[in-house]
Structures are given as C-alpha cells and as structure tokens.
SERO-4910 file (N, C-alpha, C, O; in steps of 0.05 Angstrom, whole numbers):
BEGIN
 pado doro    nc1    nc2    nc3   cac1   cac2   cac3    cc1    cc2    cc3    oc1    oc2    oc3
  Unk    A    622  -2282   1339    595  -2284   1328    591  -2266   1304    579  -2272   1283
  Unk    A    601  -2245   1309    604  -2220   1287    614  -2231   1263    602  -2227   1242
  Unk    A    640  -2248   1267    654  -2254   1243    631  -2282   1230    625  -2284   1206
  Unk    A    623  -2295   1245    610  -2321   1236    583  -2304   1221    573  -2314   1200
  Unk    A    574  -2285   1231    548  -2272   1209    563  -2268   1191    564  -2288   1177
  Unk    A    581  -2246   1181    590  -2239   1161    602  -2260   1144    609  -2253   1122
  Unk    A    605  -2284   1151    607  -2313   1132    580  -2320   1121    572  -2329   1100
  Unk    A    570  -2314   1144    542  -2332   1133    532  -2311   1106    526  -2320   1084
  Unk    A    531  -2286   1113    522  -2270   1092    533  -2278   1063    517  -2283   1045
  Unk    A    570  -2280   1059    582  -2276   1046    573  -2309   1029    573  -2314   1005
  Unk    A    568  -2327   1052    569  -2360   1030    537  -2348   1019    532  -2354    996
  Unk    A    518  -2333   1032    494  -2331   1018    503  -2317    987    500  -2328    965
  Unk    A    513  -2293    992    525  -2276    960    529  -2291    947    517  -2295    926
  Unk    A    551  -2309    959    561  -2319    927    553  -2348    918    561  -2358    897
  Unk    A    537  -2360    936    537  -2387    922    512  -2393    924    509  -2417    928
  Unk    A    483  -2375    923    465  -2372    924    457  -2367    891    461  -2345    880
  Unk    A    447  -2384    880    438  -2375    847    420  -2363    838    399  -2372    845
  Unk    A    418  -2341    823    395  -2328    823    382  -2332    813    358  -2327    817
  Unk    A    394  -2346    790    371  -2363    760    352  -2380    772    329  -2383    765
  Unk    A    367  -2394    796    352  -2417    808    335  -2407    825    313  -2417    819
  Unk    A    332  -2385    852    316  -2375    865    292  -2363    840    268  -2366    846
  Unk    A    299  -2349    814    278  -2329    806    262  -2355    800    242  -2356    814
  Unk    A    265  -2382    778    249  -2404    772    235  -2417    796    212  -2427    792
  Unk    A    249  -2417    827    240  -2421    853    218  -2409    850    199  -2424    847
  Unk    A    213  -2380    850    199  -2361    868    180  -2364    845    158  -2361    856
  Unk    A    175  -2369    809    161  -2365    792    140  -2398    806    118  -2394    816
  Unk    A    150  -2423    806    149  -2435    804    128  -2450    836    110  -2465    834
  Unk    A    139  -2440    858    124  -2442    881     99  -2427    879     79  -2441    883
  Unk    A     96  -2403    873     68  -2386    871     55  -2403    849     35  -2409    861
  Unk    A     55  -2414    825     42  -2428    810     34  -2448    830     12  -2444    839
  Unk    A     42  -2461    836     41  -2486    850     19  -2477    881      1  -2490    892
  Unk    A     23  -2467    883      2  -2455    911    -25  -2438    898    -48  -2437    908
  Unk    A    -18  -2427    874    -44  -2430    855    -64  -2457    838    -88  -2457    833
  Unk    A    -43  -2476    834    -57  -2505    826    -60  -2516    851    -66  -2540    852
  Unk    A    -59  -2505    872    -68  -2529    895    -89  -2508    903   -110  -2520    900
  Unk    A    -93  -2485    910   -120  -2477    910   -141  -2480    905   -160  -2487    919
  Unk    A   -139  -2472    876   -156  -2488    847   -161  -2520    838   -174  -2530    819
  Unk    A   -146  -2530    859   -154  -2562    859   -171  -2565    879   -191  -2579    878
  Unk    A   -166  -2552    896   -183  -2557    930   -205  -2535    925   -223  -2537    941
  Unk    A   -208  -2515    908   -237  -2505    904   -261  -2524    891   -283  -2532    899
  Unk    A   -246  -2526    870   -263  -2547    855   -265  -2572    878   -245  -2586    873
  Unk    A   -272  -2577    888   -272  -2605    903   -294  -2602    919   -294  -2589    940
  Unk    A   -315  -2616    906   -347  -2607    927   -345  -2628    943   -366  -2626    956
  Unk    A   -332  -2647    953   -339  -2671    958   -318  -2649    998   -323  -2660   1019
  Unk    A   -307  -2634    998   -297  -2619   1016   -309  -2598   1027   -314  -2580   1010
  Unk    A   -318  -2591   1059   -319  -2569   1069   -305  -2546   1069   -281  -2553   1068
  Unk    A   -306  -2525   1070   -291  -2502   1068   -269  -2497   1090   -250  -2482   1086
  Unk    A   -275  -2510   1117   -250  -2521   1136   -228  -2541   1133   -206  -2544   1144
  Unk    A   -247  -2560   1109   -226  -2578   1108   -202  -2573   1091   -179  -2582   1094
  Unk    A   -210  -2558   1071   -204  -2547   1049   -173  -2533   1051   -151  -2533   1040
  Unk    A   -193  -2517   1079   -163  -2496   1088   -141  -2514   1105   -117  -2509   1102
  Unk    A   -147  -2530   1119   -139  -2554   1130   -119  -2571   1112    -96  -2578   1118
  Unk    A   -133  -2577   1086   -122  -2597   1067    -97  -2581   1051    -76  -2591   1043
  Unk    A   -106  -2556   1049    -75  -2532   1037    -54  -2529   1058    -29  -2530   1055
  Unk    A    -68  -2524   1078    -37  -2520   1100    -22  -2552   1100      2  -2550   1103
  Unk    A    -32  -2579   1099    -22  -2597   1103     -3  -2597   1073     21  -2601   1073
  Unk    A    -16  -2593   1053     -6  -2604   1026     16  -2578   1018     34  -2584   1002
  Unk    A     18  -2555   1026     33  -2532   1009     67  -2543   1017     84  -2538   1000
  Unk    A     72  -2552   1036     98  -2567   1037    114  -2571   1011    135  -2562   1002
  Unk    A     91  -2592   1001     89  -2609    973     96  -2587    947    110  -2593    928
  Unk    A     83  -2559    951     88  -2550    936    106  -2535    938    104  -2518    921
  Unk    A    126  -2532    951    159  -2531    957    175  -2540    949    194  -2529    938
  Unk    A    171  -2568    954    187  -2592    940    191  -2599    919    211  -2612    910
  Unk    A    170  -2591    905    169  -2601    876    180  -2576    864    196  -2578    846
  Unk    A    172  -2551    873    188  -2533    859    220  -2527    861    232  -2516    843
  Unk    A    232  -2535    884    248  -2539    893    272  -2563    870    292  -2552    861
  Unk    A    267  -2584    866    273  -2604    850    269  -2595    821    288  -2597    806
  Unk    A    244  -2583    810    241  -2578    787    266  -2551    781    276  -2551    759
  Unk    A    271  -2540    793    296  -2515    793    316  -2526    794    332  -2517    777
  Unk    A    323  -2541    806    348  -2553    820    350  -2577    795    371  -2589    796
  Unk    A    335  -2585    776    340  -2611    758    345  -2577    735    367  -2574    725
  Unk    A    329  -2562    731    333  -2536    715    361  -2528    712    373  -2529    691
  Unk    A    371  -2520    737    399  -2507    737    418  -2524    745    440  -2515    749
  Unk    A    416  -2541    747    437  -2567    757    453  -2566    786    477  -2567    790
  Unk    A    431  -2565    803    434  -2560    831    435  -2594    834    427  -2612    818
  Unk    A    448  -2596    861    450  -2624    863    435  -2629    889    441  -2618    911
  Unk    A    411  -2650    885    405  -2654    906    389  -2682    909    388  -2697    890
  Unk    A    377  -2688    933    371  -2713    945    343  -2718    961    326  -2700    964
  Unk    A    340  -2743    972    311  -2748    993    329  -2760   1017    342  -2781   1016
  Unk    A    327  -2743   1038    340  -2768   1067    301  -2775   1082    279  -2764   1081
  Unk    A    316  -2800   1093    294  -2817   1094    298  -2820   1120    318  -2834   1125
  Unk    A    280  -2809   1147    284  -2805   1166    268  -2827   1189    243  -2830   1192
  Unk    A    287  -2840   1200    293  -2866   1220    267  -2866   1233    255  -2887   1234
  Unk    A    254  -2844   1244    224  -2848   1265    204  -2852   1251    185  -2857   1266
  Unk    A    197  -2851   1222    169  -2851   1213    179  -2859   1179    162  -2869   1165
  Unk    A    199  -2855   1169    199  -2867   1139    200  -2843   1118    209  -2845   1095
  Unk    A    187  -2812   1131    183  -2788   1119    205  -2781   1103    226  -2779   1116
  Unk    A    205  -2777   1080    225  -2774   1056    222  -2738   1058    201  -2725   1055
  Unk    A    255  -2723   1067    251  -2698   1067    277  -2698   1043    295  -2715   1039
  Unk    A    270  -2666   1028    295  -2665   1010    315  -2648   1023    306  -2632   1040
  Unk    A    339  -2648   1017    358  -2632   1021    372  -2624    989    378  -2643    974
  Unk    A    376  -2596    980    389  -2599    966    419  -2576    971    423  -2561    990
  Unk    A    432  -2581    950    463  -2572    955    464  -2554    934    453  -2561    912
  Unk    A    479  -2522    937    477  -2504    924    512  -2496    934    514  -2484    956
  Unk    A    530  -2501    925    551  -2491    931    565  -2506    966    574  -2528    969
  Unk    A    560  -2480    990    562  -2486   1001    533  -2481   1032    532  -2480   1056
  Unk    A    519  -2479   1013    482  -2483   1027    475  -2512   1015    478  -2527    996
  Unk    A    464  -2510   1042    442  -2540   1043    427  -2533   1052    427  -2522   1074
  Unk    A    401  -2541   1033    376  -2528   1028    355  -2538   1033    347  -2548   1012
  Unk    A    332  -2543   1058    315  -2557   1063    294  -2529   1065    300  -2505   1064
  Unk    A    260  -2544   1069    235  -2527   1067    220  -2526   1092    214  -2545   1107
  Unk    A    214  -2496   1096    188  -2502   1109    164  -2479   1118    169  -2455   1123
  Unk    A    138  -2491   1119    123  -2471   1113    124  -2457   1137    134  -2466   1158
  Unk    A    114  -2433   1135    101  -2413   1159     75  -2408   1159     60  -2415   1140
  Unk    A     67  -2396   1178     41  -2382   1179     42  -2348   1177     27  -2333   1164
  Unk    A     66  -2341   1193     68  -2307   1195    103  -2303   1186    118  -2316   1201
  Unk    A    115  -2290   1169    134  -2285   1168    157  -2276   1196    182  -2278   1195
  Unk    A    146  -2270   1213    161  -2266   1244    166  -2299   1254    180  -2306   1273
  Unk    A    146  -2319   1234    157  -2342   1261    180  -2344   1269    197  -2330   1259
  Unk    A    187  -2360   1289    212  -2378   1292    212  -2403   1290    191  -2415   1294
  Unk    A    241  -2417   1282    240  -2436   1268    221  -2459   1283    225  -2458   1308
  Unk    A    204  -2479   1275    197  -2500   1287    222  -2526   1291    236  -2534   1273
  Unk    A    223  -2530   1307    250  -2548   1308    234  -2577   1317    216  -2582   1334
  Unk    A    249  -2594   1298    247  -2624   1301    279  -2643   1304    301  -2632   1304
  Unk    A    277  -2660   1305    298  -2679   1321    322  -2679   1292    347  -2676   1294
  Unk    A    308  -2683   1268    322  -2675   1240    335  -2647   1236    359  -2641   1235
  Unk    A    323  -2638   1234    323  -2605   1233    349  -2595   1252    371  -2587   1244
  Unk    A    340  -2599   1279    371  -2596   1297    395  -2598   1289    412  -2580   1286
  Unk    A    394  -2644   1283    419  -2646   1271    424  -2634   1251    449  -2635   1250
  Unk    A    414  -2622   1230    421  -2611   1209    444  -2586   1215    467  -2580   1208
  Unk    A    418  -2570   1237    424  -2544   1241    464  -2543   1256    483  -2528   1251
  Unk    A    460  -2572   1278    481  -2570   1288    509  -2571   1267    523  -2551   1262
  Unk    A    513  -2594   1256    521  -2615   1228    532  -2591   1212    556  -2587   1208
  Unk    A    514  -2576   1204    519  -2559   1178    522  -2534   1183    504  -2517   1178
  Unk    A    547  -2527   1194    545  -2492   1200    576  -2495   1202    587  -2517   1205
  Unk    A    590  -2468   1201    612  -2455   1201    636  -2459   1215    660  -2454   1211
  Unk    A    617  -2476   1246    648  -2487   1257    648  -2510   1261    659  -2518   1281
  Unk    A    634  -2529   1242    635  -2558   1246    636  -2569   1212    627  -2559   1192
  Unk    A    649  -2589   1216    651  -2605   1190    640  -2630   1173    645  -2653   1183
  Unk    A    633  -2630   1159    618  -2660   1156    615  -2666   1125    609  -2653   1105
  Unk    A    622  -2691   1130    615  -2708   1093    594  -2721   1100    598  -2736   1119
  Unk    A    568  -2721   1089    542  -2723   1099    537  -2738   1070    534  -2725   1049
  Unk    A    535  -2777   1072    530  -2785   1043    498  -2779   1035    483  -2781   1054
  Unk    A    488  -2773   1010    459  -2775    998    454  -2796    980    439  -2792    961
  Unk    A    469  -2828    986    456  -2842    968    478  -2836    940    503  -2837    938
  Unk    A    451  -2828    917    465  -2835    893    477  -2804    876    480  -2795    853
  Unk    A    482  -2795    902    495  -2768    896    521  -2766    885    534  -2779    902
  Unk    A    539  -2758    866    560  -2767    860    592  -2762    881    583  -2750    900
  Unk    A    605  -2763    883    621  -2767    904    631  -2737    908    630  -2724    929
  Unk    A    643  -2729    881    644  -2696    891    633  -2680    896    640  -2656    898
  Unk    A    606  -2693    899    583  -2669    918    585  -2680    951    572  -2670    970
  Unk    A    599  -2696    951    588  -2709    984    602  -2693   1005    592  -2693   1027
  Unk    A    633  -2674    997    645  -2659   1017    622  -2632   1023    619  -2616   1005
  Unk    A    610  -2629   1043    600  -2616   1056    617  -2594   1071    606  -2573   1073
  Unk    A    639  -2595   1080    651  -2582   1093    648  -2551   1092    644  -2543   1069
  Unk    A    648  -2525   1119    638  -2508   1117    615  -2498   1104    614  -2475   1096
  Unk    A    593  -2519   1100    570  -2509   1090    556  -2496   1113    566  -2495   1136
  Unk    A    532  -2487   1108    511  -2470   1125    490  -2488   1114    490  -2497   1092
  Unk    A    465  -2493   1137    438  -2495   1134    414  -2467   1129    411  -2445   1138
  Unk    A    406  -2479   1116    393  -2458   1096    368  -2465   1091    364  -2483   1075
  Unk    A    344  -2451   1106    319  -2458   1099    296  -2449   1093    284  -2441   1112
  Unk    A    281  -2448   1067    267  -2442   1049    235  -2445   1063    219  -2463   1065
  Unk    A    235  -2413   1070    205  -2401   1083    184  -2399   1064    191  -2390   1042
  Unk    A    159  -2404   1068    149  -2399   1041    116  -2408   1056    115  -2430   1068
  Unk    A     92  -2389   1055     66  -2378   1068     51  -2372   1046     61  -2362   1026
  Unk    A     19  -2379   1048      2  -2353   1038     -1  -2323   1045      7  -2308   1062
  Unk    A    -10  -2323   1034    -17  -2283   1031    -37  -2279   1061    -30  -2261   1076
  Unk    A    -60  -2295   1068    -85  -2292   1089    -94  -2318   1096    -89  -2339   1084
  Unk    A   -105  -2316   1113   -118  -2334   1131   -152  -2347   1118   -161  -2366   1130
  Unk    A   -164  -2338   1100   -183  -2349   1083   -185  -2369   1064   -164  -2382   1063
  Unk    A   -199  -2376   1051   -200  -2389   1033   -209  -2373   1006   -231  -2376    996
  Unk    A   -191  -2358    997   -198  -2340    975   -169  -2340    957   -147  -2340    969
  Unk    A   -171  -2342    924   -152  -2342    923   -132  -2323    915   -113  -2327    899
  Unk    A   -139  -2295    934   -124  -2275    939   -106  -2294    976    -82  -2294    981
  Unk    A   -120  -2302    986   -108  -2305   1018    -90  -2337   1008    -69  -2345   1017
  Unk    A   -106  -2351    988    -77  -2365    988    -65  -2373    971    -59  -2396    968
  Unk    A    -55  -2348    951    -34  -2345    947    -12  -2334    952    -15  -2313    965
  Unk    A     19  -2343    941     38  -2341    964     46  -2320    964     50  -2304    946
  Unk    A     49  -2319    992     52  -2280   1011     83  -2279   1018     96  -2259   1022
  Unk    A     91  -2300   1019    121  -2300   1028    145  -2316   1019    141  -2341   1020
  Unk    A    168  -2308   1011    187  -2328   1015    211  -2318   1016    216  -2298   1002
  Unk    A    227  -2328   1029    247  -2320   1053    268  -2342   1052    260  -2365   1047
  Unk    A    291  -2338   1056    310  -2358   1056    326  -2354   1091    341  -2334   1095
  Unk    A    322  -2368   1108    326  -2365   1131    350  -2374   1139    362  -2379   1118
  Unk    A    365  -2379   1158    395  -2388   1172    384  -2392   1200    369  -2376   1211
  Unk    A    393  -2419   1214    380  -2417   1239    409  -2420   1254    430  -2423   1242
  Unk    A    407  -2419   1284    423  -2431   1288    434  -2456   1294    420  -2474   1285
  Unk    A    461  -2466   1309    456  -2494   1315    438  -2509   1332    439  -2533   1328
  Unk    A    422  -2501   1350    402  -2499   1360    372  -2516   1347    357  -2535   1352
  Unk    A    375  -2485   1324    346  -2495   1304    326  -2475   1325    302  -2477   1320
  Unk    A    332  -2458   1343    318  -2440   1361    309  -2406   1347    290  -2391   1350
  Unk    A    328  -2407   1336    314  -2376   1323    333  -2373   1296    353  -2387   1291
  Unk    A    325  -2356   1283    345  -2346   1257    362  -2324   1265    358  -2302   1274
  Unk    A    393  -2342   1256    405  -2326   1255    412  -2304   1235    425  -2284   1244
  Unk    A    401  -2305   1204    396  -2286   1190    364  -2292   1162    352  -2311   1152
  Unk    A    364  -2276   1162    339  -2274   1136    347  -2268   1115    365  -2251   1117
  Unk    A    342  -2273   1094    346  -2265   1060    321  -2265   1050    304  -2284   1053
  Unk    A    318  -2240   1036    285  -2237   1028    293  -2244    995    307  -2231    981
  Unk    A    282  -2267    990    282  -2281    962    265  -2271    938    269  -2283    917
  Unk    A    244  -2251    940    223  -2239    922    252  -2217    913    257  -2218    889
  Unk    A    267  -2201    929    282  -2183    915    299  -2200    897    298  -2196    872
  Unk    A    315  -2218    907    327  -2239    887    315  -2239    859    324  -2229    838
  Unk    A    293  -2250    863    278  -2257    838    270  -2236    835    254  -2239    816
  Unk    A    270  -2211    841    263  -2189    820    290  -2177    808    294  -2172    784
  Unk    A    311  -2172    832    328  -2151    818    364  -2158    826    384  -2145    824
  Unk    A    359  -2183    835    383  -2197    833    396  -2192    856    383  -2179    872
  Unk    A    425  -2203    864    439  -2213    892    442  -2187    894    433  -2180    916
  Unk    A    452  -2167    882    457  -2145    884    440  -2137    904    447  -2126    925
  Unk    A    420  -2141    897    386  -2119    912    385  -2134    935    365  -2125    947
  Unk    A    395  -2153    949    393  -2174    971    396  -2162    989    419  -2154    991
  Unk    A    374  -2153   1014    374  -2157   1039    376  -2172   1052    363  -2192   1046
  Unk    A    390  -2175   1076    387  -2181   1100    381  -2178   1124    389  -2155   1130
  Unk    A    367  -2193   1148    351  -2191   1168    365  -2201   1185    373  -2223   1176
  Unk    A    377  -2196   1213    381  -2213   1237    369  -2206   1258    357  -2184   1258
  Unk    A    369  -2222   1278    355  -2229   1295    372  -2232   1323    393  -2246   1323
  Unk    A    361  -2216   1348    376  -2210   1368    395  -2192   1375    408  -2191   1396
  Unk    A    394  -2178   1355    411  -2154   1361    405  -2127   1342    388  -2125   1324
  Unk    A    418  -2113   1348    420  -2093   1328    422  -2104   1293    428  -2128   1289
  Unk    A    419  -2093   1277    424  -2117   1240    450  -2097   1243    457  -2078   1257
  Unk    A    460  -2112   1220    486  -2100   1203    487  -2102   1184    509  -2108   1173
  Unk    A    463  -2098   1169    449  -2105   1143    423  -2088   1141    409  -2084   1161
  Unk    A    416  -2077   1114    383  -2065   1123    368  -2081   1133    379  -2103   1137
  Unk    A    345  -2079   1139    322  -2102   1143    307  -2107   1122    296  -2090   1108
  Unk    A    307  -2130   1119    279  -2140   1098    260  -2115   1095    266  -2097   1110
  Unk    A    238  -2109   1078    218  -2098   1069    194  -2108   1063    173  -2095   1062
  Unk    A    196  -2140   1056    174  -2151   1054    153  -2156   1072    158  -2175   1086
  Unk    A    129  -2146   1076    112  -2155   1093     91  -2181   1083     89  -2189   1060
  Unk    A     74  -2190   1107     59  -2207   1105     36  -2206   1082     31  -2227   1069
  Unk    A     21  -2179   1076      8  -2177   1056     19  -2188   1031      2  -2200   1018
  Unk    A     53  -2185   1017     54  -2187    998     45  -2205    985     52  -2228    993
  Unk    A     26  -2205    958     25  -2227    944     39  -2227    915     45  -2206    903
  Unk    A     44  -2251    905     56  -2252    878     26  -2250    855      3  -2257    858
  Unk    A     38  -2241    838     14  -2237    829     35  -2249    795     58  -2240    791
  Unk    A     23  -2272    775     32  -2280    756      9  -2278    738    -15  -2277    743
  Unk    A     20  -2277    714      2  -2261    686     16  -2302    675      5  -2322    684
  Unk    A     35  -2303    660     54  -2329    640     65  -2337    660     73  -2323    678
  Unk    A     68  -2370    659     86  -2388    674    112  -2381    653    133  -2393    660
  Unk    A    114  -2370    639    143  -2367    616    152  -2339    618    173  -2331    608
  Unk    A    133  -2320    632    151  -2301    650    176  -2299    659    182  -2319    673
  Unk    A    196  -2281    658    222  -2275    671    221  -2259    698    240  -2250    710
  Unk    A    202  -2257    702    200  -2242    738    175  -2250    744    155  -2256    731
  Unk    A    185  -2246    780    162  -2250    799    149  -2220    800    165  -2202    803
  Unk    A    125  -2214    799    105  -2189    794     89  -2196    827     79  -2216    837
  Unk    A     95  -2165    839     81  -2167    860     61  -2141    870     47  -2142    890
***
C-alpha cells in the first residue's frame, strides 16, 4: 500500500500540468463569480432558490473550465454518456490522470460515490489495466494503462448568499480509492497555481501522512483583481 501511495504521488509530480491547473484555478473562481452575479440579478428568484439554483449549477462551472484549459494546453479530453439517465460527464486525460469533477460542501468530505464513479475508481488505478475508448479521441490517447483516477474538488467559501460565501473557497485534486469510499490522497491545487509542483502538498487519509498536510482551510477565498492575471490571489 506504501509503495502504491508513493506512485500515486509520483504520477501526480510529474504528469500533472501546472500551466493547466493555474488557468484551472484562474478560470473556475471567475466562473463561480458569473454564476453568482447571474443568480443575484434574477428577481424573478427567491433567495433559497437562488442558493439552491448555485449548488445545482456550480458543477457546470467545473466543466467548462475544465475543457476551456484542457482545449488551452492541449490536454486531451472527452464526454462519456452514461447508460441510466443520458447524463454527459467529462473525463479528461493528463498524462497518466484521468480527470473527472466534483463539487463539495466542506473540504473534509468523502467522496460521494455513484455506480460511474466506482467503475472509474476500480478501472483506473495502479493495479489494473485498461484501454477505455472516448469516441473521437485519437487512438494514441486511448492506452490508459497504469493511469490513476483523479478528481477535481472544488466548493464555495460559506453557506450564504453573499458574494464573499460564494465564491470559491476550495480546490483540491483528490485520489480515491477503488472503492470510490474515501481518498486515498489530496493535492491542494491553490499552491499549484500559486507557486508551482514544487510547493505541492499532500494529504492522506487513514493513517499517519508521509507527506505534509494540506494548509488550506475552508475559509479560503480566491480573491481576482484581471481575468489576464498570472496567479490565483487569496
């Protein structure tokens, strides 16, 4: 188990981009700022629904930042289109991470696990192998083999409707296990995007770490001046 963390860490180092996380991390906080500011302005909404209508929609603003980086740095990635309901989720491919989203409420969650998610979690990890097609992906992206699942945490700042509480307070690059039951490691992605792989912590879970721990807490917010900024300001 020892040796399988210290893989997981090592595919995070090196095939984790940083150009692509800092435009991530610039690019999701905008986006959780235009969906605020769309749902303030909106009289025709109660102030429950409001908060209601952000937790359902901030997904959205994952995804799109997600794709807009990944078409940026020439990450390769896709939509699987899932058999029980038609729901179009992305996956994208960064080396040897495959990269899917999802929101939280408190940075401590654990992972929410769905019937997708599992197989992923099982599918895509260190002692199993798989060529996993995406459609119109080109063929030398389709070997998957020894990849890790890799999934992109990302919260407001508070529980209000203010747009100090929602904007974004967190984002975290998580590892679950095959399971999909708890994380097997954390990567705090705000250091990324401030001060590069170098500055990269790590978090595990269930034991003692062998890594510092994260530093980020739940308060943090990003705080952006230019969308043409070179760092996340917090």
């Amino acid at each position: 188990m020892h040796s399988l963390l210290q893989q997981t860490h090592e595919i995070l180092r090196f095939d984790l981009n940083p150009d692509f996380v800092e435009t991530l991390a610039i690019e999701v906080a905008w986006r959780y700022d235009r969906l605020y500011e769309e749902l303030r302005d909106d009289a025709a909404l109660p102030l429950e629904l409001k908060l209601s209508e952000f937790a359902a929609r901030r997904a959205n603003c994952a995804i799109r930042a997600m794709v807009l980086a990944a078409q940026q740095h020439g990450v390769p990635y896709s939509f699987r289109s899932l058999e029980c309901n038609g729901q179009q989720k992305i996956l994208l491919k960064m080396g040897r991470i495959v990269l899917i989203q999802e929101p939280f409420l408190e940075l401590s969650d654990a992972p929410r696990v769905a019937d997708y998610k599992r197989e992923l979690a099982d599918t895509h990890g260190l002692i199993r192998q798989l060529e996993l097609n995406l459609g119109d992906v080109p063929n030398r992206d389709l070997d998957w083999s020894g990849s890790i699942l890799a999934v992109l945490l990302h919260g407001a700042s508070g529980p209000r409707f203010t747009r100090r509480d929602r904007a974004l307070g967190g984002l975290m690059l998580g590892v679950p296990d095959g399971g999909y039951a708890t994380w097997v490691a954390r990567l705090d992605l705000y250091r990324i995007a401030m001060f590069g792989l170098e500055k990269a912590r790590f978090s595990t879970e269930g034991g003692p770490s062998t890594t510092p721990p994260s530093d980020q807490k739940d308060e943090v917010i990003v705080r952006l001046k230019k969308k043409q900024q070179s760092r996340v300001y917090l």
